[in-house]
C-alpha positions as CSV (number, residue, x, y, z in Angstrom):
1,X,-15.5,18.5,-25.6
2,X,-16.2,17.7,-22.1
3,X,-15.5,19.9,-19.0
4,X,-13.0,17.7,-16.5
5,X,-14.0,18.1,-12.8
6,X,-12.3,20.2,-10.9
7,X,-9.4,17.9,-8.9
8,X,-10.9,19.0,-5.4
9,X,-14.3,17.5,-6.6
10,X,-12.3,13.8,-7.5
11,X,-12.3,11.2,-4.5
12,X,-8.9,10.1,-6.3
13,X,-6.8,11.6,-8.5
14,X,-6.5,10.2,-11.9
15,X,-3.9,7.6,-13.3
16,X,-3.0,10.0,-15.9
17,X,-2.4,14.0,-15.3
18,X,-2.1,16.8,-16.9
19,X,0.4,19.5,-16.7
20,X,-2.0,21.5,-14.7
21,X,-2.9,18.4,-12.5
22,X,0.4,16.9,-12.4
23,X,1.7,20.3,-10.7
24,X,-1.0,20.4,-8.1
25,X,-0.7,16.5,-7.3
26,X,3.1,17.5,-6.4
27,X,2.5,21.1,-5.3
28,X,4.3,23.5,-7.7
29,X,2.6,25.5,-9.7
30,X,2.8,24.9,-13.6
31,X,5.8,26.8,-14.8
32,X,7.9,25.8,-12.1
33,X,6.7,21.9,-12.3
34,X,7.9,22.3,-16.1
35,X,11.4,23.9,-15.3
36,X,11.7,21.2,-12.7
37,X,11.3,18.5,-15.5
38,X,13.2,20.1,-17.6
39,X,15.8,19.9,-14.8
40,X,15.1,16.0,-14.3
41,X,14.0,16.6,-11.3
42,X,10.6,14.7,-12.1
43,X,10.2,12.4,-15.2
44,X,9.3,13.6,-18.4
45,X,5.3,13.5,-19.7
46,X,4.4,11.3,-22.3
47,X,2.1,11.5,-25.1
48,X,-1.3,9.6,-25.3
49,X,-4.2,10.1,-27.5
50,X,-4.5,10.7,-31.0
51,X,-4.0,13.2,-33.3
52,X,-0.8,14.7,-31.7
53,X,-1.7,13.5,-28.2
54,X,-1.5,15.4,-24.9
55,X,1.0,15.4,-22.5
56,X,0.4,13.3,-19.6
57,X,2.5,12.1,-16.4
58,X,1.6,8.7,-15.0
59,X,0.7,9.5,-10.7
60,X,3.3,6.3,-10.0
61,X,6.0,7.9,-11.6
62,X,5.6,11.2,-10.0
63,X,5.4,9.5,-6.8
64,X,8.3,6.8,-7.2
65,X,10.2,10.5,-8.2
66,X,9.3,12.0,-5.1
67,X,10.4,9.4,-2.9
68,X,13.2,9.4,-4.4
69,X,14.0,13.5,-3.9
70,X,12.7,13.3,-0.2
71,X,15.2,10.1,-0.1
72,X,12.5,8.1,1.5
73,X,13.8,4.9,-0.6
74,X,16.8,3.5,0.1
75,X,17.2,1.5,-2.8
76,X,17.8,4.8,-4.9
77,X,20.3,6.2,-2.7
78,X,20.1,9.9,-1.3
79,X,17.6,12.6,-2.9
80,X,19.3,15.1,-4.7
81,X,19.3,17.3,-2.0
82,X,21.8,15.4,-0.2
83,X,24.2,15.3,-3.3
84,X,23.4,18.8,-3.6
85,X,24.9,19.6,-0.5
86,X,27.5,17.3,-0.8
87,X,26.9,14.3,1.8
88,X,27.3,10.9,0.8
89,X,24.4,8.5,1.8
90,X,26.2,7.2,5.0
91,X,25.7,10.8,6.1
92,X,22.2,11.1,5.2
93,X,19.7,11.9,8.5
94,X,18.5,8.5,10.1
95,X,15.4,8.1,8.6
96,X,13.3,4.7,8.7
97,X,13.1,2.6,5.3
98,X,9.3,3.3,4.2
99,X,7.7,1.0,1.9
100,X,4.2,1.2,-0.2
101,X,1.7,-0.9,0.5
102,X,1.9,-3.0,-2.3
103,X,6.0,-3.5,-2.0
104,X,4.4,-4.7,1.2
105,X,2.0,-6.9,0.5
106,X,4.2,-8.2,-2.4
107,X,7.0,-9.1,0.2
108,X,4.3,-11.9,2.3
109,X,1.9,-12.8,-0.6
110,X,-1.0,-10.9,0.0
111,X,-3.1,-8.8,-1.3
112,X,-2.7,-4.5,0.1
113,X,-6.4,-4.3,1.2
114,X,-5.5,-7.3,3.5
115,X,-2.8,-4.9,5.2
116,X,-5.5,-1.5,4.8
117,X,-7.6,-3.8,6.8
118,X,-4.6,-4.1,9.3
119,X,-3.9,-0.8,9.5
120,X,-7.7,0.3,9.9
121,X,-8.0,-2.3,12.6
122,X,-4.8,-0.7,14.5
123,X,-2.3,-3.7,14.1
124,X,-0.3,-2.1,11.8
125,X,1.1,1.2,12.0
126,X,1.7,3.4,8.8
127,X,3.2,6.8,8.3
128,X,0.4,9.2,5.4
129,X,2.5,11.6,2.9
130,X,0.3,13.3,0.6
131,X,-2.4,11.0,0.9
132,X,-0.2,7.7,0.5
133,X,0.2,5.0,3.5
134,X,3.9,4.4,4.1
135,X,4.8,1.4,6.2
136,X,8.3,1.6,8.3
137,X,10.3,-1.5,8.1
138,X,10.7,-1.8,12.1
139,X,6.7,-1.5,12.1
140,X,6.3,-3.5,9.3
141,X,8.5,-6.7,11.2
142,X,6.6,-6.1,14.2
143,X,3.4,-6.4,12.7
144,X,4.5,-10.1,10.9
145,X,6.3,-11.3,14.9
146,X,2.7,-10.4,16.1
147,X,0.8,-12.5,13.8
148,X,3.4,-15.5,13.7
149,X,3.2,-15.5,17.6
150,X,-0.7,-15.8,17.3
151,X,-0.6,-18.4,14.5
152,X,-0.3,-21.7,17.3
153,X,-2.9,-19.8,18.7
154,X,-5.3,-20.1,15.8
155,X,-4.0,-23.4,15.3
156,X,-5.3,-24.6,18.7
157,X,-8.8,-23.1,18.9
158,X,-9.2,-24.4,15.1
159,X,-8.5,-27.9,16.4
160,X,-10.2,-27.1,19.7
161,X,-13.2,-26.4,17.1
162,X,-13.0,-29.3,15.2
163,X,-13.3,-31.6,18.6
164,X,-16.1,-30.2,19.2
165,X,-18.1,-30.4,15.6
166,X,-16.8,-33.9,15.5
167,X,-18.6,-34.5,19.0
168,X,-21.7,-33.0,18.0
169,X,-21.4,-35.3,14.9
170,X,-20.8,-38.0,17.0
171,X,-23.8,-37.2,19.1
172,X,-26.2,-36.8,16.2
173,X,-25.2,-39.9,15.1
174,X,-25.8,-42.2,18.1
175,X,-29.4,-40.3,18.7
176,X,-30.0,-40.9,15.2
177,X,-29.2,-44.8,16.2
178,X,-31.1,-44.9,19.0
179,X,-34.2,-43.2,17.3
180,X,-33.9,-46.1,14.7
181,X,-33.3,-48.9,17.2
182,X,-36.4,-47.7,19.6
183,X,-38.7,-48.1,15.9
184,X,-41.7,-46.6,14.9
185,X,-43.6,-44.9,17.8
């Protein structure tokens, strides 16, 4: 049997968590992460591996749960804690509509390291909970104004940079002519 790594040795956590890890990755310890699934309050484990299995919670799934308790997608309406206390989702606080970076990239057809490179380079701003980049709608509409508004821009200094490989071509040419016309020397 191998000995598993302790989680604050890992760079990432893994795909697939234990009960142990799943508790830590959302911060309770393990006999309250298991009362709260047991409530419904995060999705149930499932079993992989042979022989029986082991229990296992997929990270996505704890994640898309959490968003949805700290109401951070609108798409799922209010966490619990505002049907707990009775507000509908009109009265929920003003919050902006976060989105991953791949709901992101998925929306404009590009890949989410091409928006991490965005972010890194400071043209995007992003909001980090628990280790995951969040993207605000407002910021995220920004960014794409920004980058349409610079698009004629490219456009120009890509033609202005054609002109001037089709002069040099043109140059080349008509020295190469002249070297040919002058003959052997």
């Amino acid at each position: 049997m191998t000995r598993r790594a302790p989680l604050s040795d890992l760079p990432f956590w893994p795909l697939y968590l234990s009960r142990e890890e799943a508790s830590r990755y959302v911060g309770a310890s393990p006999e309250v992460f298991v009362d709260e699934v047991a409530q419904g309050l995060w999705p149930a484990p499932r079993r992989r591996g042979g022989n029986g299995g082991r229990l296992t919670w997929h990270r996505g799934a704890l994640d898309r749960a959490a968003d949805r308790i700290e109401g951070v997608c609108e798409a799922n309406g209010p966490g619990p804690h505002l049907v707990a206390a009775g507000r509908a989702a009109s009265e929920a606080p003003d919050r902006p509509h976060l989105m991953s970076l791949a709901a992101a990239a998925d929306r404009i057809n590009v890949h989410p390291e091409t928006l991490r490179r965005a972010i890194r380079a400071g043209s995007l701003a992003c909001h980090k909970f628990g280790g995951r980049a969040r993207i605000s709608e407002d910021q995220f509409q920004a960014y794409l104004d920004r980058s349409l508004q610079r698009q004629p821009e490219a456009q120009e200094a890509a033609a202005r940079d054609e002109a001037i490989r089709a002069f040099r071509r043109d140059l080349r040419i008509k020295r190469a002519i002249a070297k040919l016309r002058s003959g052997p020397q």
